[in-house]
PDB file of N, CA, C, O and CB in Angstrom:
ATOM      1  N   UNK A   1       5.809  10.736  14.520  1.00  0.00           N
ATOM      2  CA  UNK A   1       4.682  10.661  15.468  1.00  0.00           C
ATOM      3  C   UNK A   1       5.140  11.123  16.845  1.00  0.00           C
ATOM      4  O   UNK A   1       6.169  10.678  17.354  1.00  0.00           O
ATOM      5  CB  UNK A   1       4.110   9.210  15.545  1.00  0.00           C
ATOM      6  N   UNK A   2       4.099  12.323  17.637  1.00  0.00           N
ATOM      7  CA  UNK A   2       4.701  12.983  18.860  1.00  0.00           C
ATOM      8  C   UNK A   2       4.594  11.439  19.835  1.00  0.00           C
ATOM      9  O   UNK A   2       4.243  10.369  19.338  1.00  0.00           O
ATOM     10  CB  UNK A   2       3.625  14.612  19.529  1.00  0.00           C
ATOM     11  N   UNK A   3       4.860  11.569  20.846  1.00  0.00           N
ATOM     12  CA  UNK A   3       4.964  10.955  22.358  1.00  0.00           C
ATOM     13  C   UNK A   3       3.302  10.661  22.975  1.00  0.00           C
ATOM     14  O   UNK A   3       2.702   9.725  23.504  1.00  0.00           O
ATOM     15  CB  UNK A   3       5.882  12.267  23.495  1.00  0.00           C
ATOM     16  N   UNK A   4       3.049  11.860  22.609  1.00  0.00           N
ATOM     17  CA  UNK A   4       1.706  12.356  22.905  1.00  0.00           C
ATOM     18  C   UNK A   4       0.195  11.593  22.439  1.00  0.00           C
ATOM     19  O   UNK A   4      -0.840  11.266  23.020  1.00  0.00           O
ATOM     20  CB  UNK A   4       1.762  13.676  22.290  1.00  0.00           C
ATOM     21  N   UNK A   5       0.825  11.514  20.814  1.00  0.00           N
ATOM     22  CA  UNK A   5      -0.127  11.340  19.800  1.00  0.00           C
ATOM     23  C   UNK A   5      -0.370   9.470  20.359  1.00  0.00           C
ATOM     24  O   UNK A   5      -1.383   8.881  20.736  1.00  0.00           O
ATOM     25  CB  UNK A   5       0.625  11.798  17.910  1.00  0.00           C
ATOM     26  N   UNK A   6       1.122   8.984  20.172  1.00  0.00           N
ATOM     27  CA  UNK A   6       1.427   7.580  20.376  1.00  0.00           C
ATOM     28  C   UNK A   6       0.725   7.363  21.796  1.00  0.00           C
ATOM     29  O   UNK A   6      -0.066   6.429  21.927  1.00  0.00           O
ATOM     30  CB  UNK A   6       3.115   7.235  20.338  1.00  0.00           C
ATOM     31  N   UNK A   7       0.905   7.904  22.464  1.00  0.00           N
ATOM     32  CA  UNK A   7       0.115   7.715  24.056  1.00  0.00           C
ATOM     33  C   UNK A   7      -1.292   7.306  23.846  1.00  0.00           C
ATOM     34  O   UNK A   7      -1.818   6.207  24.022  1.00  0.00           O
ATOM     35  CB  UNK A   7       0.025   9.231  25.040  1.00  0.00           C
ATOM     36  N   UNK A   8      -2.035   8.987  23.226  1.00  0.00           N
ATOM     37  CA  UNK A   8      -3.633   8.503  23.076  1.00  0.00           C
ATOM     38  C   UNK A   8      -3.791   7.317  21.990  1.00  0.00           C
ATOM     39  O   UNK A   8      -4.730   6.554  22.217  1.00  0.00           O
ATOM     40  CB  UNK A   8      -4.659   9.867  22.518  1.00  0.00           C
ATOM     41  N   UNK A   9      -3.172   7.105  21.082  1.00  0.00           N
ATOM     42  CA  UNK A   9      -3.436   6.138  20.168  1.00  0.00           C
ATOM     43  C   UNK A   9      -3.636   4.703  20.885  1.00  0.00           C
ATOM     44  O   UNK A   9      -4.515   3.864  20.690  1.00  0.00           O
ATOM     45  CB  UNK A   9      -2.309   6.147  19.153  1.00  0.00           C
ATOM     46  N   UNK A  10      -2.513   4.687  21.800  1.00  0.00           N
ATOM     47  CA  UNK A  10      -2.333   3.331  22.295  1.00  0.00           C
ATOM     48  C   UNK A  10      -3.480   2.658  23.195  1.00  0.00           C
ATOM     49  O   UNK A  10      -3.943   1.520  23.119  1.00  0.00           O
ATOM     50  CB  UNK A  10      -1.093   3.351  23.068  1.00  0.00           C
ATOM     51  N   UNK A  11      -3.809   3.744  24.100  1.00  0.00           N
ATOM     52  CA  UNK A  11      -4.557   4.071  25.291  1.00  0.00           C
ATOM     53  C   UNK A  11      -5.982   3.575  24.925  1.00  0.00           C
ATOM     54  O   UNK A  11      -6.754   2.845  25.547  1.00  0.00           O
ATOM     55  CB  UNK A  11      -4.487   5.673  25.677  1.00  0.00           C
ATOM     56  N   UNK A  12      -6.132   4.441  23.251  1.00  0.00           N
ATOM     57  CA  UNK A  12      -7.346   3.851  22.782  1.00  0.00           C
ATOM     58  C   UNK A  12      -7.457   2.577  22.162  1.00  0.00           C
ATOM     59  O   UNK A  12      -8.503   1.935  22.076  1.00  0.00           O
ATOM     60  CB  UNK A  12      -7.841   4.612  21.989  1.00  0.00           C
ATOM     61  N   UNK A  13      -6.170   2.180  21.666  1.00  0.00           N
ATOM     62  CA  UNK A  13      -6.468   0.849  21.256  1.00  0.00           C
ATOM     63  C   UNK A  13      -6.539  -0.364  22.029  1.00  0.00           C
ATOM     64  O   UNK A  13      -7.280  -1.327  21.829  1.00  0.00           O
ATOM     65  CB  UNK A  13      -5.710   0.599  20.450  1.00  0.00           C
ATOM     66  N   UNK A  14      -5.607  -0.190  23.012  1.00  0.00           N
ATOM     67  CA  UNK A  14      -5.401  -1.397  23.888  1.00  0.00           C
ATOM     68  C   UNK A  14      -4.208  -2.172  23.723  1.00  0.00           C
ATOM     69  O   UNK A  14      -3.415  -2.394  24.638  1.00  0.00           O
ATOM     70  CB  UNK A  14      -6.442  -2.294  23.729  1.00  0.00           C
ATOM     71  N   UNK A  15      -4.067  -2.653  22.332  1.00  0.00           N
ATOM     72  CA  UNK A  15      -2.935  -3.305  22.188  1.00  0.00           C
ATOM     73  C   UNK A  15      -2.027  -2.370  21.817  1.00  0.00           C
ATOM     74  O   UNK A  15      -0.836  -2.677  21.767  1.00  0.00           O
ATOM     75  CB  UNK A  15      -3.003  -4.350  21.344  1.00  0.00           C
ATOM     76  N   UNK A  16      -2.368  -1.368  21.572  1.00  0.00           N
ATOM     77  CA  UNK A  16      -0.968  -0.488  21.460  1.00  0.00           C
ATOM     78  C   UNK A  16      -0.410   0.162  22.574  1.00  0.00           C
ATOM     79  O   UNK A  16       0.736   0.601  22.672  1.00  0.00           O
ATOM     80  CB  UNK A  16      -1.087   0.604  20.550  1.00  0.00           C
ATOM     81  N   UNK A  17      -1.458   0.193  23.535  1.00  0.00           N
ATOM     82  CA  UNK A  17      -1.008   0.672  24.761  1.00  0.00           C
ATOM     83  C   UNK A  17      -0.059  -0.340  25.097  1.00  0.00           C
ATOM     84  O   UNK A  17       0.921   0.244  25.559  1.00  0.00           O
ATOM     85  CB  UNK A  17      -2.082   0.903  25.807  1.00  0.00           C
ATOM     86  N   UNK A  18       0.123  -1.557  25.090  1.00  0.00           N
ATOM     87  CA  UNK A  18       0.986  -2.924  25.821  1.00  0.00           C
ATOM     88  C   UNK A  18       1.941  -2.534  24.944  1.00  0.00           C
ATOM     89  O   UNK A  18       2.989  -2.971  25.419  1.00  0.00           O
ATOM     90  CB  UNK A  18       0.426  -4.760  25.754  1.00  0.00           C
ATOM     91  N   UNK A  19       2.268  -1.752  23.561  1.00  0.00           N
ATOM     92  CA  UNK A  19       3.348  -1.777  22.896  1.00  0.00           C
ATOM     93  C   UNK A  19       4.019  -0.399  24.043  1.00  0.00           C
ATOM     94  O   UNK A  19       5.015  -0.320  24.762  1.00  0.00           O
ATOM     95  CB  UNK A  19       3.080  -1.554  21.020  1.00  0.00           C
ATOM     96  N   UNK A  20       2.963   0.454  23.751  1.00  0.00           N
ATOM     97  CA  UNK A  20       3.531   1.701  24.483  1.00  0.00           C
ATOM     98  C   UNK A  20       4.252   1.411  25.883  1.00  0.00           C
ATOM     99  O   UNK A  20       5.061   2.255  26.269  1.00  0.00           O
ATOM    100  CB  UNK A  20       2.322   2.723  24.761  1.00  0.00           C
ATOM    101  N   UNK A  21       3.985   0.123  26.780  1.00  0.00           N
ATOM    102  CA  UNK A  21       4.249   0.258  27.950  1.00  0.00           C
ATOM    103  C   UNK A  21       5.542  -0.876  27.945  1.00  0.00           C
ATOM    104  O   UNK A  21       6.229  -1.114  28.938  1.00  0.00           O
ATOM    105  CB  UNK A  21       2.928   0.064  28.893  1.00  0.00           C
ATOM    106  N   UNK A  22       5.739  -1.601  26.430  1.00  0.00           N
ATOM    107  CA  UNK A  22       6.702  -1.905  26.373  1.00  0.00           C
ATOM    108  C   UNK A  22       8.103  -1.019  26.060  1.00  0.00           C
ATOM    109  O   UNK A  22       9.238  -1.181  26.509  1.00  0.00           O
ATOM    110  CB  UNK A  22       6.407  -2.687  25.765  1.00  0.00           C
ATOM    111  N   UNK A  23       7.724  -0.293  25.373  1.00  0.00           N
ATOM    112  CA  UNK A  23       8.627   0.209  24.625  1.00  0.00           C
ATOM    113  C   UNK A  23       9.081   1.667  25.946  1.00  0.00           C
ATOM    114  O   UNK A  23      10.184   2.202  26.059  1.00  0.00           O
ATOM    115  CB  UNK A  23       7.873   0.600  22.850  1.00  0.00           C
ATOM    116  N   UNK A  24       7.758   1.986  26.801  1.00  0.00           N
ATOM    117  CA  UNK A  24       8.428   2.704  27.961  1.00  0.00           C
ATOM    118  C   UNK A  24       9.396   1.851  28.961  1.00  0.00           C
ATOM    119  O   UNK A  24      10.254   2.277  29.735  1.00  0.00           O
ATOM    120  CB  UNK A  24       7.290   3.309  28.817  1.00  0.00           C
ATOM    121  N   UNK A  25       9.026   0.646  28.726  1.00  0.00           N
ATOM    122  CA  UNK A  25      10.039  -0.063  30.128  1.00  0.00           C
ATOM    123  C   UNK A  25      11.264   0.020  30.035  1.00  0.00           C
ATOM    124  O   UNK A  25      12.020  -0.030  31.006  1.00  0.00           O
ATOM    125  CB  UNK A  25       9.982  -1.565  30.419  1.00  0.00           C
ATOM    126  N   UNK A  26      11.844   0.244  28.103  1.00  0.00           N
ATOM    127  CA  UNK A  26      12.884  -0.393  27.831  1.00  0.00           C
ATOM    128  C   UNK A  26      13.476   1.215  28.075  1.00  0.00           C
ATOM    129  O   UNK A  26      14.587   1.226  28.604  1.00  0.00           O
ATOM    130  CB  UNK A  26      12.989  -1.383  26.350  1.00  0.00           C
ATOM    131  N   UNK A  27      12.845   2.679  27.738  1.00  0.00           N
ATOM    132  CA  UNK A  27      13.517   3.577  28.777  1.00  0.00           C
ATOM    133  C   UNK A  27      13.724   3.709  30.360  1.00  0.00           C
ATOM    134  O   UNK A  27      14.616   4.334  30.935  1.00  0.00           O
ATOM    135  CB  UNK A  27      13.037   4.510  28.567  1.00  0.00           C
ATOM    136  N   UNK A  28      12.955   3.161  30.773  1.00  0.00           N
ATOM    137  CA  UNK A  28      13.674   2.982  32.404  1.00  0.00           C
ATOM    138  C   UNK A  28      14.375   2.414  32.839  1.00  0.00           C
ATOM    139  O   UNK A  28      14.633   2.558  34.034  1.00  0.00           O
ATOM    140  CB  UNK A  28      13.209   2.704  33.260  1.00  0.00           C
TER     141      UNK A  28
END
């Protein structure tokens, strides 16, 4: 799965976005 794909997926779900913005924290 692109970066991309996972982004809009999340964005639209809601709770996947909180995964997405977890899983970005743990790169910064």
């Amino acid at each position: 799965m692109s970066g991309e794909h996972f982004l809009v997926v999340g964005t639209d779900t809601g709770v996947g976005k909180t995964v997405f913005v977890g899983l970005f924290a743990r790169y910064l």
